[in-house]
C-alpha positions as a Python dict, from the first residue, in 0.01 Angstrom:
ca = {
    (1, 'X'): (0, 0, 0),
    (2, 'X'): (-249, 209, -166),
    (3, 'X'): (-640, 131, -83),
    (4, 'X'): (-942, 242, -264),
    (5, 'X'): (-1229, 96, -34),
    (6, 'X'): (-1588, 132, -199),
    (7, 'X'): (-1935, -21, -159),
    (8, 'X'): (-2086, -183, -442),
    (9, 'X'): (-2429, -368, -546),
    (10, 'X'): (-2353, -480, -870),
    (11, 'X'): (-2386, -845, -960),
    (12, 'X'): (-2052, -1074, -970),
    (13, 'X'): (-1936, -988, -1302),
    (14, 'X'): (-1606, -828, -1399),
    (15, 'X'): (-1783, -619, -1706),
    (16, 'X'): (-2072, -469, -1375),
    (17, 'X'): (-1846, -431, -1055),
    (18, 'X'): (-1540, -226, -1191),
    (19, 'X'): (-1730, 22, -1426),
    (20, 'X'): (-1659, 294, -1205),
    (21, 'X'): (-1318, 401, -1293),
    (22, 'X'): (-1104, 690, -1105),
    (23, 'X'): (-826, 722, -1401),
    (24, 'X'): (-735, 605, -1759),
    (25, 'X'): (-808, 211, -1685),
    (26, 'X'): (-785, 202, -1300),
    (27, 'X'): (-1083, 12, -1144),
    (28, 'X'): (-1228, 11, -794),
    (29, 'X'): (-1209, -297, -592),
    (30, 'X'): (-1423, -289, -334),
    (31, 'X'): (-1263, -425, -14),
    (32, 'X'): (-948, -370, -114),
    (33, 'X'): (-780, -365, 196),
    (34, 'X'): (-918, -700, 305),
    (35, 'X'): (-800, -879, -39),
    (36, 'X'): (-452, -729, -13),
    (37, 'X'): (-403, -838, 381),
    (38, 'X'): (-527, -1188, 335),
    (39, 'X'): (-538, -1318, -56),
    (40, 'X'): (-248, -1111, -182),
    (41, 'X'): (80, -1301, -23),
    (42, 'X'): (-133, -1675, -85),
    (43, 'X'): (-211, -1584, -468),
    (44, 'X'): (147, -1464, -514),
    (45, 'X'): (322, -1771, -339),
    (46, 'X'): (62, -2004, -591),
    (47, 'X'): (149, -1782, -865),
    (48, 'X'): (537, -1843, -840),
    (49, 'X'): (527, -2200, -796),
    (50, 'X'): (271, -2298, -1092),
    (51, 'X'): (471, -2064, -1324),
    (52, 'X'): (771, -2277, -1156),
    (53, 'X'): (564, -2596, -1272),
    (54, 'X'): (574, -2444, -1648),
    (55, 'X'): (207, -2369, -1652),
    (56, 'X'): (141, -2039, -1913),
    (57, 'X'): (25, -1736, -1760),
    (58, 'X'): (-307, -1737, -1870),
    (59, 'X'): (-385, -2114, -1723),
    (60, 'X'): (-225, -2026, -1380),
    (61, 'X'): (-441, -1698, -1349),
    (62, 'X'): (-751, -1928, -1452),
    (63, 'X'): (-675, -2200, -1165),
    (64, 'X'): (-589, -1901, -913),
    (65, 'X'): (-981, -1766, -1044),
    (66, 'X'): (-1129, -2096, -961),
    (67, 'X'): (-929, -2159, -620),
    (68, 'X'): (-986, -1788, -487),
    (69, 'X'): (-1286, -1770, -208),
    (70, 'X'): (-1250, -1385, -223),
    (71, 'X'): (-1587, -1292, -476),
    (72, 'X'): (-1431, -971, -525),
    (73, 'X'): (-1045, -1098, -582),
    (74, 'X'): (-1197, -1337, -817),
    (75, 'X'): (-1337, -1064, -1042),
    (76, 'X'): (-986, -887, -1042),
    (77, 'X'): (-798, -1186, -1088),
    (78, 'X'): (-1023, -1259, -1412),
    (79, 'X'): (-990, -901, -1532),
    (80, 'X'): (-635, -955, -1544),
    (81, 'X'): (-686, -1278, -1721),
    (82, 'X'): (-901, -1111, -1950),
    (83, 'X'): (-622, -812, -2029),
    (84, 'X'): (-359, -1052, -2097),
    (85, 'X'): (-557, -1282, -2323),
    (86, 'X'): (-579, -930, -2493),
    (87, 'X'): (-243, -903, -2563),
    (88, 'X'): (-106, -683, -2239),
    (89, 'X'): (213, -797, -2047),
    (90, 'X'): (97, -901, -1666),
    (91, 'X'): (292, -566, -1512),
    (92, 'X'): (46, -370, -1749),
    (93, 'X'): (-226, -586, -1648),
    (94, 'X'): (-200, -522, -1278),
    (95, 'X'): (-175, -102, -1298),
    (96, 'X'): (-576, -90, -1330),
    (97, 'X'): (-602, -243, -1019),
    (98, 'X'): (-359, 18, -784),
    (99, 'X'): (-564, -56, -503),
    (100, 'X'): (-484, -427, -484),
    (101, 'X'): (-97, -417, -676),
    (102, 'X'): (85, -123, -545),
    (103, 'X'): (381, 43, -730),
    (104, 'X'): (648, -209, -551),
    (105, 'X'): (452, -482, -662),
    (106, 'X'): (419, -372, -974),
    (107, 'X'): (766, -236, -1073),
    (108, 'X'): (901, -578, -914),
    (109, 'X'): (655, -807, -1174),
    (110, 'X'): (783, -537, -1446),
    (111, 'X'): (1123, -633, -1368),
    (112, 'X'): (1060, -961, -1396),
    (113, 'X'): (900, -965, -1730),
    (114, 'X'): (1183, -726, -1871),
    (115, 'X'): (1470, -997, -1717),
    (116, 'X'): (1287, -1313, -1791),
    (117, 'X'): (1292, -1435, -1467),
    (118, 'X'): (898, -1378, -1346),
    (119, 'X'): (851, -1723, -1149),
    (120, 'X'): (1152, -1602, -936),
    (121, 'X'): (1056, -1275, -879),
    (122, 'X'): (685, -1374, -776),
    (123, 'X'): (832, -1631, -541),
    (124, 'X'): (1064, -1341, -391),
    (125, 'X'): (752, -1116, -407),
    (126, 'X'): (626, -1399, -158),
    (127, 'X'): (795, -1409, 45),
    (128, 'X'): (888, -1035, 121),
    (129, 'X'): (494, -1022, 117),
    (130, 'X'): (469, -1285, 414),
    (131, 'X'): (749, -1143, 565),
    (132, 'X'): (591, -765, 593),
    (133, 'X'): (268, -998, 745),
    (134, 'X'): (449, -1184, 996),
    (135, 'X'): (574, -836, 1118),
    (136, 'X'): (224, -693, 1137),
    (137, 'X'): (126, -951, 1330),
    (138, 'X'): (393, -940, 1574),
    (139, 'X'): (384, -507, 1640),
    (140, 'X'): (-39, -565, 1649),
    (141, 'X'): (11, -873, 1909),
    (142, 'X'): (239, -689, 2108),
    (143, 'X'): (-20, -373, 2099),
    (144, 'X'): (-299, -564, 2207),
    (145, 'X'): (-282, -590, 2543),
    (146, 'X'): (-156, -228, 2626),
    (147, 'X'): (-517, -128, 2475),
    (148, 'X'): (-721, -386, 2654),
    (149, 'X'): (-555, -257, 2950),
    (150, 'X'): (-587, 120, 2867),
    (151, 'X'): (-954, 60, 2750),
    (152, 'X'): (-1036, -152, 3086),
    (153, 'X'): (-879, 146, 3304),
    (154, 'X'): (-1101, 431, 3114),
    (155, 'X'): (-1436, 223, 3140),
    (156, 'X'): (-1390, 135, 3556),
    (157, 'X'): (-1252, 532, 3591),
    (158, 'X'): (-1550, 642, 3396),
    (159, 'X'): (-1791, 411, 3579),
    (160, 'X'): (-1668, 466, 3962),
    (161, 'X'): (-1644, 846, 3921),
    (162, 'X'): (-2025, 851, 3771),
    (163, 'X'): (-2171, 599, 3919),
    (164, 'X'): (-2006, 529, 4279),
    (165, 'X'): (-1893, 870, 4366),
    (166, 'X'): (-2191, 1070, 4354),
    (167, 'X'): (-2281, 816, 4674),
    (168, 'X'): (-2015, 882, 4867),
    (169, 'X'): (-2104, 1244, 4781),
    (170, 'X'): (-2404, 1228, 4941),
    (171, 'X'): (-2284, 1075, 5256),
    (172, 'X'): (-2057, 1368, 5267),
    (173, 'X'): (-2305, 1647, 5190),
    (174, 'X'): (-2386, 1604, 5545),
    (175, 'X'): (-2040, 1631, 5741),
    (176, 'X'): (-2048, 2024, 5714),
    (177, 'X'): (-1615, 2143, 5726),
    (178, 'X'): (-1406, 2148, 5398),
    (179, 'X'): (-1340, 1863, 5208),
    (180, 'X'): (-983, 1719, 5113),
    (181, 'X'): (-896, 1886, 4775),
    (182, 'X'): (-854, 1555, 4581),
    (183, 'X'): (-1206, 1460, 4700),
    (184, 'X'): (-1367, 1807, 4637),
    (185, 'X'): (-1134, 1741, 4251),
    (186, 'X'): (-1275, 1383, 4211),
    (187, 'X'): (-1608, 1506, 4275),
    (188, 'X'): (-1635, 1816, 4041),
    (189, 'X'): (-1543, 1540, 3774),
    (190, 'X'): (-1821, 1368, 3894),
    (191, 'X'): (-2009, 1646, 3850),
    (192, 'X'): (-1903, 1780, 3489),
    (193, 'X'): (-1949, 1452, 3378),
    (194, 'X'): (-2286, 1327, 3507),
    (195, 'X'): (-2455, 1714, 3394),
    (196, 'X'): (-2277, 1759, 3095),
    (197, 'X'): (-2174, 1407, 2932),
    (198, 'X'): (-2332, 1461, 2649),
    (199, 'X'): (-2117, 1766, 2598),
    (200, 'X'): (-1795, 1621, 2728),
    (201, 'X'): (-1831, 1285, 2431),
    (202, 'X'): (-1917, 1555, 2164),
    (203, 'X'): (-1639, 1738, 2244),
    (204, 'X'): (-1407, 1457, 2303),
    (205, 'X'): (-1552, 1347, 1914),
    (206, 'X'): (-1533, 1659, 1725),
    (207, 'X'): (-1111, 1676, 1888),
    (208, 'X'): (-1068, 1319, 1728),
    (209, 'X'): (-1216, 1404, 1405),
    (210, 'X'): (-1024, 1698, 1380),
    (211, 'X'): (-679, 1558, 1440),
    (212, 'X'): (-803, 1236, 1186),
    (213, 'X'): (-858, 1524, 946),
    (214, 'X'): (-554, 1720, 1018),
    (215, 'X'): (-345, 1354, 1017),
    (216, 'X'): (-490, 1289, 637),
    (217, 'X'): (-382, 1637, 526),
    (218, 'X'): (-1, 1676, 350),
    (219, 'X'): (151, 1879, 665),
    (220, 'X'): (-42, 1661, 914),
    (221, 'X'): (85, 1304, 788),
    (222, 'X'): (446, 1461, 768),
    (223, 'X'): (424, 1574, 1192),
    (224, 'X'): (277, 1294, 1251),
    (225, 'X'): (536, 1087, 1133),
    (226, 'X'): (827, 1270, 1268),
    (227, 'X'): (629, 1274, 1613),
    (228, 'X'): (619, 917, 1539),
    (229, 'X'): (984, 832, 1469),
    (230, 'X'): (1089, 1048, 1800),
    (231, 'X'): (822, 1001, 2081),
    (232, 'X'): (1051, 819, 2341),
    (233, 'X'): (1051, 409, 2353),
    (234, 'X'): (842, 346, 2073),
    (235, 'X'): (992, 526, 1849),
    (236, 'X'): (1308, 375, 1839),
    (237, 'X'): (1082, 70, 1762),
    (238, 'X'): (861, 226, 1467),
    (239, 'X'): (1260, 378, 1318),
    (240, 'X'): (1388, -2, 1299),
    (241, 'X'): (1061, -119, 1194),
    (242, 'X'): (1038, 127, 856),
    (243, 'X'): (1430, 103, 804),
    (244, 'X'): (1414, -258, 774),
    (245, 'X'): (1140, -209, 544),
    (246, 'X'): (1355, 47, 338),
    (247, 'X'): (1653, -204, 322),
    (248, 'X'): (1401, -555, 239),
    (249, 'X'): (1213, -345, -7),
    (250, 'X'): (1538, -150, -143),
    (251, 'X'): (1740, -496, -143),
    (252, 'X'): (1403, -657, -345),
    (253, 'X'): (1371, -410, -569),
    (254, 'X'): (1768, -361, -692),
    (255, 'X'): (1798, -761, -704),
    (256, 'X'): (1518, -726, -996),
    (257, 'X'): (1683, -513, -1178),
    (258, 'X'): (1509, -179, -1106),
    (259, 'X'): (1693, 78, -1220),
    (260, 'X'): (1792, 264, -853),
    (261, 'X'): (1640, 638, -907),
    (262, 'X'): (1291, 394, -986),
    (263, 'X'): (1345, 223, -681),
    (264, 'X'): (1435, 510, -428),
    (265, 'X'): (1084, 645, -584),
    (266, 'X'): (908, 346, -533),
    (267, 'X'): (1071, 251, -192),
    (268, 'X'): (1006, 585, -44),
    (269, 'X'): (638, 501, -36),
    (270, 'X'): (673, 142, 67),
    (271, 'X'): (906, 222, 441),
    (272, 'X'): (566, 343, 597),
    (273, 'X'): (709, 729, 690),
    (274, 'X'): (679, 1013, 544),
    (275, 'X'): (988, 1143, 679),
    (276, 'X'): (1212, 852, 572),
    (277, 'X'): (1032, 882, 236),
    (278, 'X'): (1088, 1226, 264),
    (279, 'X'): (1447, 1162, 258),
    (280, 'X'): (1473, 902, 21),
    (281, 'X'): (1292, 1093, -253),
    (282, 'X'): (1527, 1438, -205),
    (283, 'X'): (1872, 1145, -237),
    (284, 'X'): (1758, 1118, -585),
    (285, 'X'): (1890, 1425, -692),
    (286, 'X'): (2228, 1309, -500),
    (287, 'X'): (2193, 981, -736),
    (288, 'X'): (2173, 1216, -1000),
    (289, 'X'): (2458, 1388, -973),
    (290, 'X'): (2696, 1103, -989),
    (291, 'X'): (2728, 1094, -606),
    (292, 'X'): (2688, 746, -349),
    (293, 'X'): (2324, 729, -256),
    (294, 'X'): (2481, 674, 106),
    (295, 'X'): (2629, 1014, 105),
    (296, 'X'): (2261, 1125, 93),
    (297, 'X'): (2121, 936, 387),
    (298, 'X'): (2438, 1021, 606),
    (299, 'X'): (2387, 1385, 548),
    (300, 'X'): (2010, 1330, 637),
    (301, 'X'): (2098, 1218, 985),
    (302, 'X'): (1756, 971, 1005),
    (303, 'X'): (1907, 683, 926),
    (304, 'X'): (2133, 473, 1163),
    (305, 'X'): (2471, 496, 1096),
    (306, 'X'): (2508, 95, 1067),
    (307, 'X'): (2294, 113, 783),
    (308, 'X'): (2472, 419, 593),
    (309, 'X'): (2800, 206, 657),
    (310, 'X'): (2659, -174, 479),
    (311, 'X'): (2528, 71, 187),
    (312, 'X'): (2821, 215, 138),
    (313, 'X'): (3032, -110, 159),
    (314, 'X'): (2812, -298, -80),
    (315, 'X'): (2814, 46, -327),
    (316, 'X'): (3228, -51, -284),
    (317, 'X'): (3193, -328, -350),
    (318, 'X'): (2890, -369, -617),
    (319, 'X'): (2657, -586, -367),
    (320, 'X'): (2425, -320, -277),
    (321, 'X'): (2123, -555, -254),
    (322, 'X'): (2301, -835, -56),
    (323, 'X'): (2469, -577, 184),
    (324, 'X'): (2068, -379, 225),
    (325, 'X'): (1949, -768, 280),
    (326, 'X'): (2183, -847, 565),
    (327, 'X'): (2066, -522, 703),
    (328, 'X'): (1748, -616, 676),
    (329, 'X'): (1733, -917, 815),
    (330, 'X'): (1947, -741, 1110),
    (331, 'X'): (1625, -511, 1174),
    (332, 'X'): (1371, -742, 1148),
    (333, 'X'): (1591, -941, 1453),
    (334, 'X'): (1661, -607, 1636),
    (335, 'X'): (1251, -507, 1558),
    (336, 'X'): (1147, -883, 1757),
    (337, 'X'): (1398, -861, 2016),
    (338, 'X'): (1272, -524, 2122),
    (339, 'X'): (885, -629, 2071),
    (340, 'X'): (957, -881, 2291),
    (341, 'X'): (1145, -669, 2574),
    (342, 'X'): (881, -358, 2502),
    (343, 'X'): (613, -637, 2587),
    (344, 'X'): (752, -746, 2927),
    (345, 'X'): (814, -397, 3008),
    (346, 'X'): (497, -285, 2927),
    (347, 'X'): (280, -527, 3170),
    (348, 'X'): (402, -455, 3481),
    (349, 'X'): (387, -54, 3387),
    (350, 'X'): (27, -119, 3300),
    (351, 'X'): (-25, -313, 3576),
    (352, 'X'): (152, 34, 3776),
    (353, 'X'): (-120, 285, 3575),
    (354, 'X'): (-408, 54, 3622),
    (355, 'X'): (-385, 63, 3968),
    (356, 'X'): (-246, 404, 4025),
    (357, 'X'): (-594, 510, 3837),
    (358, 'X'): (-815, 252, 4055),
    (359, 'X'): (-605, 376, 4370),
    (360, 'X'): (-646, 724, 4303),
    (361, 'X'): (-994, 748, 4292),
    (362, 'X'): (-1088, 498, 4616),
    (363, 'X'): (-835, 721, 4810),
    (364, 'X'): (-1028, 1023, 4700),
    (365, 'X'): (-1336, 861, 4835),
    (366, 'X'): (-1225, 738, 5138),
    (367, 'X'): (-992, 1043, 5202),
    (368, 'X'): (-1288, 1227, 5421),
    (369, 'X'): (-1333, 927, 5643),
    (370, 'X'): (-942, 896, 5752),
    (371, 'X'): (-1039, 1273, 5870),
    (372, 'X'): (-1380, 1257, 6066),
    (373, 'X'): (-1255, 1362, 6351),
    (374, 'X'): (-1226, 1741, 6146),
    (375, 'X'): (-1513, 1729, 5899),
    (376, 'X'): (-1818, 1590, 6112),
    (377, 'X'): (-1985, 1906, 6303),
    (378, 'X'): (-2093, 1790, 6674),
}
């Protein structure tokens, strides 16, 4: 989803805190990103079921005001009150706030309106909204403890090569002979780092900055991605992860009555890649022409073949969005099986690294002393 992320000191009133406007109507929201992790799926889910109760717009968006602890999401949600006691339709409503209500969201509440069938749609927006969480929370549970790890192995490599081998250096200094190569290695690290570690962190800082910067540029995004989809293990994992994206958000999106060159435009943004989007955005012109949109995506040889198959069954067959559900819900299976396995697989390897790192580095030390007998000068 899109985020707009600004500071504000303004005082808590709708009229003070959005003045600031980027577009024709579009509004700030400060902590955006926060409000659309964390308040969006719960205000949706209470949205669907007091429209379901046959409250009126207007009085559900005022009890949603009052329940919402989120200062900031309270100030959108009463702008939005405010533009439909105004006379705008709620899809209309939620376009000055892009950084909160992305296009999916958006075109999905549009269809809703246009079909007169809004509760169902925000209860389906729910739940494809809690859905998208649960998965975040599963791929940033099972990527916690490779970084711990990874983080723990840099600080004790960092610490025993500045602080602990500069000692044994010393006690060597003395022995006269040639050291081993990996010690005389380990300790020219030692070296570099404890005379020039100011220079080695800057340098280290302005390479990370640069590749942020490259990664936020047009070309950068796009390698990125594709290095992404094809680095070995994990990207198997990130493919199923955005194609089942692609098929809930496709499958969402047709079910509302989206017309499907909308949808391709708006699901291209929502699978995560730019390469996948990539794709999805140049089938349009397929669509166009009269042709199956799975004809596209099978000539584009990045999607999986079981997924070009359901599509074009359910294009067959006119149950495009039940066949693209089925396929979703086979991902998001195939996307926890593999977390899980890609978890267990990863310990033991860490385990492996962590102490090949540790290893590597006492041997180094201790190297000289399993030769004395050639080093020490009588």
């Amino acid at each position: 989803m899109a985020i707009l992320s600004t500071t504000t000191t303004a005082p808590r009133t709708a009229a003070t805190s959005f003045d600031l406007r980027t577009g024709p109507g579009v509004r700030k929201v400060p902590g955006a990103r926060k409000i659309v992790l964390k308040e969006l799926a719960p205000f949706t889910r209470q949205l669907g079921a007091m429209l379901n109760a046959g409250m009126p717009l207007v009085q559900v968006l005022s009890a949603l005001e009052d329940q919402t602890s989120d200062k900031t999401f309270k100030q959108v949600i009463a702008g939005l009150r405010g533009s439909i006691e105004g006379g705008a339709m709620f899809s209309e409503s939620l376009t000055h706030y892009p950084a909160v209500f992305n296009d999916l969201y958006i075109g999905l509440i549009r269809a809703g309106e246009s079909g007169g069938i809004l509760t169902e749609t925000a209860e389906q927006i729910a739940t494809f909204l809690e859905s998208s969480a649960k998965l975040r929370r599963k791929v940033k549970s099972a990527m916690m403890y490779p970084i711990i790890i990874l983080i723990m192995a840099t600080i004790l490599a960092t610490g025993m090569i500045t602080f602990i081998v500069p000692v044994f250096a010393g006690i060597y200094k003395d022995f006269g002979g040639q050291l081993p190569g990996p010690t005389r290695f380990l300790m020219a690290i030692s070296d570099l780092l404890r005379s020039n570690g100011i220079i080695v962190i800057v340098v280290l800082s302005v390479l990370i900055v640069a590749f942020q910067r490259y990664r936020k540029t047009a070309a950068g995004a796009f390698q990125w991605d594709r290095f992404c989809l094809n680095f070995p293990i994990t990207g198997v994992l990130a493919r199923k992860i955005a194609v089942g994206r692609f098929a809930s958000t496709f499958a969402q999106l047709i079910r509302s009555g989206v017309p499907i060159l909308r949808a391709l435009e708006i699901v291209a943004a929502a699978t995560g890649n730019l390469v996948l989007g990539k794709v999805l955005l140049d089938s349009r012109a397929v669509v166009e022409r009269g042709e199956p949109l799975s004809n596209a995506l099978r000539n584009s040889h990045e999607f999986p073949p079981v997924l070009v198959h359901m599509l074009s069954a359910g294009e067959r067959t006119g149950k495009m969005d039940e066949m693209m559900k089925r396929i979703a819900d086979f991902y998001d299976d195939e996307v926890s099986t593999q977390l899980a396995g890609l978890t267990s697989m990863i310990e033991p390897l860490l385990m492996v690294f962590l102490g090949v790192i540790i290893g590597g580095i006492v041997l180094c030390m201790f190297l000289p002393i399993f030769k004395m007998h050639e080093l020490v000068n009588f």
